[in-house]
C-alpha positions in Angstrom: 116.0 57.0 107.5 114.1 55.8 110.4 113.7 58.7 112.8 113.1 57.4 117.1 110.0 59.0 118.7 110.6 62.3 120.1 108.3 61.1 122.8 111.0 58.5 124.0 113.2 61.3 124.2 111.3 64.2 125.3 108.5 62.9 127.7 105.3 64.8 127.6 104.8 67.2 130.3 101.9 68.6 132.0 102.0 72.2 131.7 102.3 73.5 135.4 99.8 75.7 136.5 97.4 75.0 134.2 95.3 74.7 137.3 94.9 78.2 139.3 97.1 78.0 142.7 95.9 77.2 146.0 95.0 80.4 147.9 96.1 80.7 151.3 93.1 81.0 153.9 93.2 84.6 155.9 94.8 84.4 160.0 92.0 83.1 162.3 90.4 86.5 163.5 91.0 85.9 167.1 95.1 85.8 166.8 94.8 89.8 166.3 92.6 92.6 168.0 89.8 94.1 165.6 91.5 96.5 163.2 95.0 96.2 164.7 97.3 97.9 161.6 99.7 94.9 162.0 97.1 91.8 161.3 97.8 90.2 158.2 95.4 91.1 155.6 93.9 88.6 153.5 95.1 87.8 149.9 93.5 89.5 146.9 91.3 87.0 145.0 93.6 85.0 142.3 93.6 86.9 139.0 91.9 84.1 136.7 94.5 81.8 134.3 94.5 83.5 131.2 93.4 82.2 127.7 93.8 83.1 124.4 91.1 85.0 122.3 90.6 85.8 118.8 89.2 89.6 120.1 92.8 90.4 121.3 94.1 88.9 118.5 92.0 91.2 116.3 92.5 94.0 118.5 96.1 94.3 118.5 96.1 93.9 114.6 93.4 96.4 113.9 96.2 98.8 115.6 99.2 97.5 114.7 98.1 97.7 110.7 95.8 100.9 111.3 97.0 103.7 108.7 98.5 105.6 111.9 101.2 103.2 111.7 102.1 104.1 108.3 103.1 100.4 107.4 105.7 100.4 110.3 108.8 100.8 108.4 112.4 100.5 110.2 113.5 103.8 111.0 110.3 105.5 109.2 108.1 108.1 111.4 105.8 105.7 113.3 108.6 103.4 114.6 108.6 104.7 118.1 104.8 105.0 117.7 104.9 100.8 116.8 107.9 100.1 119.4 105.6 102.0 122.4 102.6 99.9 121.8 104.0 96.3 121.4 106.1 97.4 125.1 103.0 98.5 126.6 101.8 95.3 124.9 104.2 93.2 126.5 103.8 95.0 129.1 100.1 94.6 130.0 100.5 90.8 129.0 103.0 90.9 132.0 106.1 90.1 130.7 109.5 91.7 132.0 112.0 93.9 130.2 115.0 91.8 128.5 116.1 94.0 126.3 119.9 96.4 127.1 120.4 97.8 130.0 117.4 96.1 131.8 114.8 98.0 129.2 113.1 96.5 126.6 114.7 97.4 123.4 118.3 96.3 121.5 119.4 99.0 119.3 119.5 97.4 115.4 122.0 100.3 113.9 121.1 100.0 109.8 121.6 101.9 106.8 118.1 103.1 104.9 119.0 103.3 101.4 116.9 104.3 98.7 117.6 104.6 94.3 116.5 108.6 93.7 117.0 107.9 90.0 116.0 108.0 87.6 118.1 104.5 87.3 119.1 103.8 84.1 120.4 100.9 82.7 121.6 99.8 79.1 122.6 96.6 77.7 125.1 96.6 74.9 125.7 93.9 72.5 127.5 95.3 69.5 125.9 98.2 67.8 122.4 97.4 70.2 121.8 99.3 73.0 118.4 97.4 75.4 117.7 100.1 78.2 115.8 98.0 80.9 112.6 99.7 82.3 113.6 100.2 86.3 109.9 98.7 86.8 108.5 96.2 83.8 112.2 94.8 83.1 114.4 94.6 86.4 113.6 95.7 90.2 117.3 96.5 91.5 118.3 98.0 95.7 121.5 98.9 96.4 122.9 98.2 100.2 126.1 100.5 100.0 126.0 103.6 102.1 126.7 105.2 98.4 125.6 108.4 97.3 125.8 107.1 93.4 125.4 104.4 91.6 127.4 104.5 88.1 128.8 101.5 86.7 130.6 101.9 83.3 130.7 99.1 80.6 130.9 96.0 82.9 131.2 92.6 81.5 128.1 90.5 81.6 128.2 87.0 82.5 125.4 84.7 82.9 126.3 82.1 86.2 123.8 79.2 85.9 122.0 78.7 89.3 125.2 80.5 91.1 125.8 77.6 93.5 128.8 76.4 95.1 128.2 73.5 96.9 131.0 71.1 97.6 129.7 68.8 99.7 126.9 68.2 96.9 130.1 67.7 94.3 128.6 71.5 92.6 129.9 74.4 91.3 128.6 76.7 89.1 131.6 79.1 88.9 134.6 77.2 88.2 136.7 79.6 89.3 135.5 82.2 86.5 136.8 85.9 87.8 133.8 88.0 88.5 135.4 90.9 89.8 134.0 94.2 88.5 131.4 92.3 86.4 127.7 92.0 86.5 126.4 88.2 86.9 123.3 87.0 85.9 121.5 84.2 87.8 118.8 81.7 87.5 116.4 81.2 91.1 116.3 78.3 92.9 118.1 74.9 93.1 119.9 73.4 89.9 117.0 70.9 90.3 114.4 72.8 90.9 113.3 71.8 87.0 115.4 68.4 86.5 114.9 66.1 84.7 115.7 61.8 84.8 119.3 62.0 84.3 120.4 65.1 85.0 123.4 65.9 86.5 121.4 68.1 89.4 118.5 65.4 89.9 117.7 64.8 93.7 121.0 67.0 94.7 119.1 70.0 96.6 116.3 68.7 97.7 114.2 68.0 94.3 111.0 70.7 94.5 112.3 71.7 98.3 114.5 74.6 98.1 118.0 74.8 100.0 119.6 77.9 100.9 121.3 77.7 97.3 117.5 78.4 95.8 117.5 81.8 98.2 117.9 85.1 96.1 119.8 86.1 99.4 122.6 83.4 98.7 123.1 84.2 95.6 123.7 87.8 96.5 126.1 87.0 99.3 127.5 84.6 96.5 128.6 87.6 93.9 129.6 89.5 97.2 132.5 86.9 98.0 133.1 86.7 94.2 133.4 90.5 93.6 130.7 91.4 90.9 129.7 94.4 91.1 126.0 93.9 90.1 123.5 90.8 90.3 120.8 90.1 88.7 118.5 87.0 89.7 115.8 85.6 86.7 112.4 86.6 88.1 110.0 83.2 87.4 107.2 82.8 89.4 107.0 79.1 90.2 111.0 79.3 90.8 110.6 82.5 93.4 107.3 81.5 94.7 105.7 84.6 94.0 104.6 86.7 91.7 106.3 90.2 89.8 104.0 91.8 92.0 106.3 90.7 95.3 109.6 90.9 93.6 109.1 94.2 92.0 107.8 96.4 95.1 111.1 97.3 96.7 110.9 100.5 95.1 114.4 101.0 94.7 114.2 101.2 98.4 116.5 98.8 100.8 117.9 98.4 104.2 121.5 96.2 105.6 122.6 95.9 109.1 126.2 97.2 109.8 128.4 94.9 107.8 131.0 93.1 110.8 135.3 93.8 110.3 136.0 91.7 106.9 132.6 91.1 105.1 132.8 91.1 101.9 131.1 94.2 100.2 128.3 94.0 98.3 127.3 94.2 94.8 126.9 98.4 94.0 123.3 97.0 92.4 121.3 93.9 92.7 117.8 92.6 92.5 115.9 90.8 89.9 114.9 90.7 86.6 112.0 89.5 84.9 112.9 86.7 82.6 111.5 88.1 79.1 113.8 91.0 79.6 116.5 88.3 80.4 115.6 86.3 77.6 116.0 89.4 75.3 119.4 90.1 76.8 120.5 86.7 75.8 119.1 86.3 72.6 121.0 89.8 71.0 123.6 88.1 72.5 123.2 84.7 70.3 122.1 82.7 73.4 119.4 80.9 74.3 118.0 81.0 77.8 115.8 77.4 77.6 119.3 75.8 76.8 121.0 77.6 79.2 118.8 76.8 81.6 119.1 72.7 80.5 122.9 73.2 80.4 123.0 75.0 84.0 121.1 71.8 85.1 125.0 69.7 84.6 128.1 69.4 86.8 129.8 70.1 83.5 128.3 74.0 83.6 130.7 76.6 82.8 129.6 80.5 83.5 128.6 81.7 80.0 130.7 85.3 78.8 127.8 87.8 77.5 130.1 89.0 75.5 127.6 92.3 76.8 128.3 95.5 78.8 126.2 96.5 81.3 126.3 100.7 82.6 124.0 102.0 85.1 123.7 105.0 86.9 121.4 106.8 89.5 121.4 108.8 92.6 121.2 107.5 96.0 120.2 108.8 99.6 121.4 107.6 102.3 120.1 107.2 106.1 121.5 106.1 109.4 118.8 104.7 111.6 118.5 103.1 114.3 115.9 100.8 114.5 114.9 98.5 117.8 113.9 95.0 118.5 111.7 94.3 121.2 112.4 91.7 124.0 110.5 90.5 126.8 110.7 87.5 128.7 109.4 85.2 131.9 112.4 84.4 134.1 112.9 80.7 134.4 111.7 79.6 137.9 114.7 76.7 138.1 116.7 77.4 135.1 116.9 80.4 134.0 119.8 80.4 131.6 118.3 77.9 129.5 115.8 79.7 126.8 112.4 78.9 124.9 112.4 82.2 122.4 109.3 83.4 120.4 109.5 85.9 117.5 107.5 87.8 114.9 108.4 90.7 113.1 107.0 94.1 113.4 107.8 95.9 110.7 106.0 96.2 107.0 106.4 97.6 104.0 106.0 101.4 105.0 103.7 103.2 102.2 103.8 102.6 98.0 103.0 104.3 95.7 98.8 104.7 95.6 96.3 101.9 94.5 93.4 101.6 92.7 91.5 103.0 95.9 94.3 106.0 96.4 95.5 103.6 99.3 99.7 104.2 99.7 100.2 102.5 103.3 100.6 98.8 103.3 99.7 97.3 106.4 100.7 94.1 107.0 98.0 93.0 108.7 98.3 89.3 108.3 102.3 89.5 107.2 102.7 90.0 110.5 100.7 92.1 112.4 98.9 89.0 113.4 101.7 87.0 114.4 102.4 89.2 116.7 99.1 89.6 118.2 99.1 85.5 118.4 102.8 85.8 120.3 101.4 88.6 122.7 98.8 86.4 123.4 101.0 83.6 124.0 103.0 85.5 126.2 99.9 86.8 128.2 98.6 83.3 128.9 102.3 81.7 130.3 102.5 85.2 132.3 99.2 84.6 134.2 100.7 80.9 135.6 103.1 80.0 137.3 106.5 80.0 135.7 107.9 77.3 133.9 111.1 75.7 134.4 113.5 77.5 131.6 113.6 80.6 130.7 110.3 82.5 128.3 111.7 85.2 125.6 109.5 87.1 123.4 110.9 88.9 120.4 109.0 91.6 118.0 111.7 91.6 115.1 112.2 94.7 113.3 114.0 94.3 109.7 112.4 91.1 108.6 111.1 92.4 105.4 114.4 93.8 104.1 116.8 90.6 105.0 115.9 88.7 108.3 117.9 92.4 109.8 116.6 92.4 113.5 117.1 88.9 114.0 120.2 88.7 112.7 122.0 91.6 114.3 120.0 89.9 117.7 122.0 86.1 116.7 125.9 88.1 116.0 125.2 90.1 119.7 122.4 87.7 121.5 121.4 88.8 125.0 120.7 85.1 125.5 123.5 82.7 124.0 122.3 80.6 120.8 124.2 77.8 122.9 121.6 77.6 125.5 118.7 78.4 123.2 116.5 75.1 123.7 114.5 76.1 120.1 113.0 79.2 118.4 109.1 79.5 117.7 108.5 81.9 115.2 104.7 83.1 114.0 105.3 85.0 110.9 101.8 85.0 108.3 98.6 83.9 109.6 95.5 83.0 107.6 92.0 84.7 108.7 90.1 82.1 107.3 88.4 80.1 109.9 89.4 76.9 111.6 91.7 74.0 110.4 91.7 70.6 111.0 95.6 70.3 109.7 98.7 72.0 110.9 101.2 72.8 108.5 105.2 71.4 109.0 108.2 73.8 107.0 111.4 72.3 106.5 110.6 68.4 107.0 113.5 66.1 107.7 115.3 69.1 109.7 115.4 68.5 113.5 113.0 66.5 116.1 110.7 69.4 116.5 109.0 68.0 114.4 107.8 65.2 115.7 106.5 67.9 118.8 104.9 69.2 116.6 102.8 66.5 115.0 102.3 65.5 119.0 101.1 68.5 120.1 98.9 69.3 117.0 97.3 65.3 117.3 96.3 66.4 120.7 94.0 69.2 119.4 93.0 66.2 117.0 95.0 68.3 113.6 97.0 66.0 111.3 100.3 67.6 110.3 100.7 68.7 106.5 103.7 69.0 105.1 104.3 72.4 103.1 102.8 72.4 100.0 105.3 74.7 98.1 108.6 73.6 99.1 110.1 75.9 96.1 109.5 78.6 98.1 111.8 78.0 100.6 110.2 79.3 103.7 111.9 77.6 105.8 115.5 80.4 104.8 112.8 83.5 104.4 111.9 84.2 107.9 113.2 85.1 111.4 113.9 81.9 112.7 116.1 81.3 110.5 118.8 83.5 111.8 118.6 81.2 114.6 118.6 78.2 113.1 122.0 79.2 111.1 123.3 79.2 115.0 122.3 75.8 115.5 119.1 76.1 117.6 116.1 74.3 116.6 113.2 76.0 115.0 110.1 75.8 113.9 108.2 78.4 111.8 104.5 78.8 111.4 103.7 80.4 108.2 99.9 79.9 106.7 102.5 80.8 102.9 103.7 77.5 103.5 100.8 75.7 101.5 96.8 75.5 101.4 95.4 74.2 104.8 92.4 71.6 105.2 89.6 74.1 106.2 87.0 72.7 108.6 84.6 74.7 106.1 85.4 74.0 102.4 88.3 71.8 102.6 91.9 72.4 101.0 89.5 73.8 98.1 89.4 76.5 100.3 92.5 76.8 101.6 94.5 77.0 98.2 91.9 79.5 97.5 92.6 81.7 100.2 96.1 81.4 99.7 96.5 81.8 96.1 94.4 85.1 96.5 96.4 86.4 99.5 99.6 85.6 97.9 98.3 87.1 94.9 96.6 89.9 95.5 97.5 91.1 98.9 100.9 90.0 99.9 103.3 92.5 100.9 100.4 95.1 99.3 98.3 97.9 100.2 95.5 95.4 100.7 97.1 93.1 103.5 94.6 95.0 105.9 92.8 94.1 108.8 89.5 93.3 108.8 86.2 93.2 111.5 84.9 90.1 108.9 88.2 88.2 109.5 87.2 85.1 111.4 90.6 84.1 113.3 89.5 80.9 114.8 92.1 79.0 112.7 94.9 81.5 114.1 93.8 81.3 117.6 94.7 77.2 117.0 98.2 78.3 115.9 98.7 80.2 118.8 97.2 77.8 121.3 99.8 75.2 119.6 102.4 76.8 120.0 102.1 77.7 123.2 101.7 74.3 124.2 105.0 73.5 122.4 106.9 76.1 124.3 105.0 75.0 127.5 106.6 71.6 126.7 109.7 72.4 126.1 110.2 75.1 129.2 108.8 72.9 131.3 110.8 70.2 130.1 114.6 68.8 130.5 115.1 67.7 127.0 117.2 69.6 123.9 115.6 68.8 120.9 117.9 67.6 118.0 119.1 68.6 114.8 118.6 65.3 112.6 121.4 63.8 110.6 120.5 65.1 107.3 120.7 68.4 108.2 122.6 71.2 107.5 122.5 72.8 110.7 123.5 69.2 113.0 127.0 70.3 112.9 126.8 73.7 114.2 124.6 72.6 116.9 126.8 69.9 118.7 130.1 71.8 118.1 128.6 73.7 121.3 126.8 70.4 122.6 129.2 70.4 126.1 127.5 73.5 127.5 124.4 71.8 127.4 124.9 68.5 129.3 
């Protein structure tokens, strides 16, 4: 597909203001008497343009992943510590309140659920009874405001990849009944592992995940189909991270208020690593390689267990009410059309102790640091003078559990997705010194793209296309509750693949990413540190900033592409915009 130049479309802009404004000369002193009350006085001195640094970047980390902050879960005790820094954040980077009611939060209403066990779970096949360990074989959450779990002898049925796609010609359920039963799925696309001739080859995306990869869909997928547990195959390469990742919930979750109709959600789900899945199988004369080969054809049909699968526990139960924060620079010419920024806030709260006796986990980098880049951001457009559309800053809250903040933002927006020129969302930056590359998620998806790859060549970066597509980053983050409203997006994630380090090369940058995705992600040791050198970060933000500065500035509505998903959605609303 040959793809026109965004800039033919969107013509590159100066930034206004990058200059500092004129400042008007005092009255001539012999218009007024000395020291009459009524003579003008003269303007203050103009407060210097703003730039971004890497010490306020570290600074507002340092705090926002300090132990005081306790990991800054939704609805845990230091929320309203988090939620009154980032406002006093916003406010000292001189943004105004756009939150409701002219303040600057939106209540997120959610239900804190969390597995008091101890869950059990057996397997029965015949006369064999498999309990699963509720850490080394499965990781399982409930979402329903339940105060017990207890599920009695349901059917077991293994569901292939659990994908119904029909404008890809797939599904994997044939309409099987899985009401009341437990279904077990494999992660990722159907051709995530194809091979020449398969059925599945080239129909999601080859190595880049869809939405039918997501865990998320395939939850949502047993939800419409009634099962009342689901299971998803933990394997590394397939989830794009490790055990370590998919097995810290805890037993603890958290779901936004579920709108009039939904369907309800499976009473357990989560994931399961695949030797325990493979065991499961195998007692029940099945094997899971030629499942997996067979779930890779059109011709798949779900697979009856011939298992029963009980489980009980005890659950409590919380109503919060957690809070997105919003500021925003009124437009100076059209202010109802929108350039939005987000990060998330929240962490991972506190685990149970490490090696070192640590139990908070920070999220320092994941995404601490975003924020500090989008603070930063916000603080150098504040001290010029306003662009053209509309500036909003978000500080998600939820992202961790489900995309929750942003989500329950895009069903009640304060600004309508409609007039939402795009979404820029820092989520995950690296600490590792400058780049001379900037990494694209979700290629082929809309002409921010090409933005991008204009604005990076002008810091003289090259644009890299994400180097683990399988991990689907491009569904796993805030912007993407956006994007499934149509708006254009673009994510900056340093998960999305190794970047070419001005010291040590991509070497380096797989290095630092295999080690932070192994070690630290979503872990006690995601902390800040004085030794980070945020150089590389400071170019993200400085990029993105002069994408939004483009785009606010600018007349243009950047375009979904015709090969994706989201085109439809965005011109069904395409009037409101002309």
């Amino acid at each position: 597909m040959t793809m026109r130049r965004l800039s033919v479309l969107i013509p590159i802009i100066a930034v206004a203001g990058c200059a500092t404004a004129p400042v008007p000369s005092a009255p001539p002193a012999d218009v007024y008497p000395a020291g009459d009350p009524y003579a003008p006085k003269a303007p203050p001195p103009p407060v210097p343009a703003a730039e971004i640094t890497t010490e306020r970047m570290s600074e507002i980390t340092r705090v926002l992943a300090s132990d005081e902050m306790l990991g800054r879960a939704p609805g845990g005790p230091a929320e309203q510590k988090t939620v009154d820094y980032l406002i006093a954040q916003f406010q000292g980077a001189g943004l105004e309140p756009a939150g409701e009611n002219g303040g600057w939060t939106q209540r997120v209403p959610m239900i804190h659920t969390q597995l008091t066990g101890p869950l059990k779970i057996d397997v029965r096949h015949g006369g064999t009874t498999d309990s699963l360990s509720p850490t080394d074989d499965v990781s399982m959450t409930t979402v329903l405001p339940v105060s017990e779990v207890k599920i009695v002898d349901a059917p077991m049925v293994f569901v292939g990849y659990g994908v119904t796609a029909p404008e890809r010609g797939w599904d994997d359920f044939k309409d099987v009944d899985l009401k009341g039963k437990v279904a077990l799925f494999l992660v990722n696309d159907p051709d995530f592992q194809a091979a020449a001739g398969d059925d599945s080859a080239g129909k999601f995306g080859d190595k880049t995940m869809t939405y039918y990869g997501r865990w998320t869909y395939k939850y949502e997928e047993a939800a419409r189909r009634g099962a009342i547990a689901a299971m998803v195959v933990h394997e590394t390469d397939g989830a794009g991270y490790g055990w370590n990742v998919a097995g810290s919930s805890a037993g603890e979750n958290y779901a936004i208020e579920l709108p009039a109709g939904a369907p309800r959600p499976p009473m357990l789900q989560g994931w399961i690593q695949r030797p325990a899945a493979e065991r499961l199988l195998k007692r029940a004369g099945l094997d899971y390689a030629t499942l997996k080969r067979q779930a890779r054809s059109r011709a798949f049909q779900p697979v009856d267990m011939k298992s029963t699968y009980s489980a009980s526990t005890a659950v409590t139960v919380e109503q919060i009410v957690s809070q997105n924060v919003l500021g925003k620079l009124t437009g100076a010419s059209r202010p109802d059309e929108v350039v939005s920024y987000g990060g998330h806030w929240d962490a991972y709260g506190q685990g149970e102790p490490d090696a070192q006796g640590r139990t908070v986990r920070p999220g320092a980098a994941d995404d601490a640091l975003g924020l500090a880049a989008m603070i930063e951001i916000a603080r150098k457009f504040a001290s010029r003078p306003r662009t053209e559309r509309t500036l909003l800053f978000a500080a998600w809250t939820g992202e961790e559990s489900g995309l929750l903040g942003s989500e329950y933002y895009a069903q009640r927006p304060l600004y309508p997705a409609e007039k939402m020129v795009a979404n820029l969302t820092l989520d995950t930056l690296q600490w590792a010194g400058p780049v001379k590359d900037a990494l694209l998620i979700g290629k082929g998806q809309s002409e921010m793209e090409t933005i991008l790859a204009e604005e990076a060549a002008k810091q003289g970066r090259y644009v890299t296309v994400e180097g683990h597509p399988e991990r689907g980053l491009f569904y796993r983050a805030d912007h993407f509750s956006f994007a499934k409203r149509g708006v254009p997006v673009l994510l900056d994630m340093a998960l999305a693949g190794a970047y070419d380090l001005e010291t040590g090369g991509r070497e380096a940058g797989e290095k630092w990413l295999s080690d932070f995705t192994g070690t630290c992600y979503h872990q006690t040791c995601d902390a800040w540190s004085a030794n980070w050198d945020l150089r590389g970060a400071k170019q993200e933000a400085d990029l993105f900033y002069a994408i939004g500065a483009r785009l606010a500035n600018g007349r243009a509505w950047p375009q979904w592409l015709p090969s994706s998903e989201f085109r439809k959605v965005r011109e069904e609303s395409a009037a409101q915009r002309r």
